[in-house]
Phi, psi and omega in degrees: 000148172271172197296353196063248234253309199338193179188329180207169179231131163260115174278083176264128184262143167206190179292340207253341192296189177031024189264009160247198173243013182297304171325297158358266171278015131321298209269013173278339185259299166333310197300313194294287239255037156048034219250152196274170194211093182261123181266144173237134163292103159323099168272337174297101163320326185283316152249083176056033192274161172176160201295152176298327180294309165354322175261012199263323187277353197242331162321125185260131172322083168232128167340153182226133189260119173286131161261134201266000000 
């Protein structure tokens, strides 16, 4: 679906983020709709805080296409 109304998309990372792929494509559809993307970091182990680099191994991969 695209954003409607939207204006920003707020992105909370946790340990938990990205372990389905719905978040993906959530956050693959802001980008199509030019939508600004403020990310908040979890830091609290007790809700699910965990080092930043964790997403660097856990974000799913997608081509990126030049457009000419």
């Amino acid at each position: 679906e695209e954003a409607g109304d939207a204006t920003h998309m707020l992105l909370y990372l946790n340990e938990h983020s990205f372990s389905d792929e719905r978040l993906a494509e959530q956050v693959t559809q802001a980008r199509q709709d030019r939508l600004p993307i403020v990310m908040a970091h979890e830091n609290d182990p007790d809700l699910g805080g965990c080092e930043f680099s964790k997403f660097f191994e856990t974000t799913p991969q997608v081509e990126r296409r030049l457009h000419k």
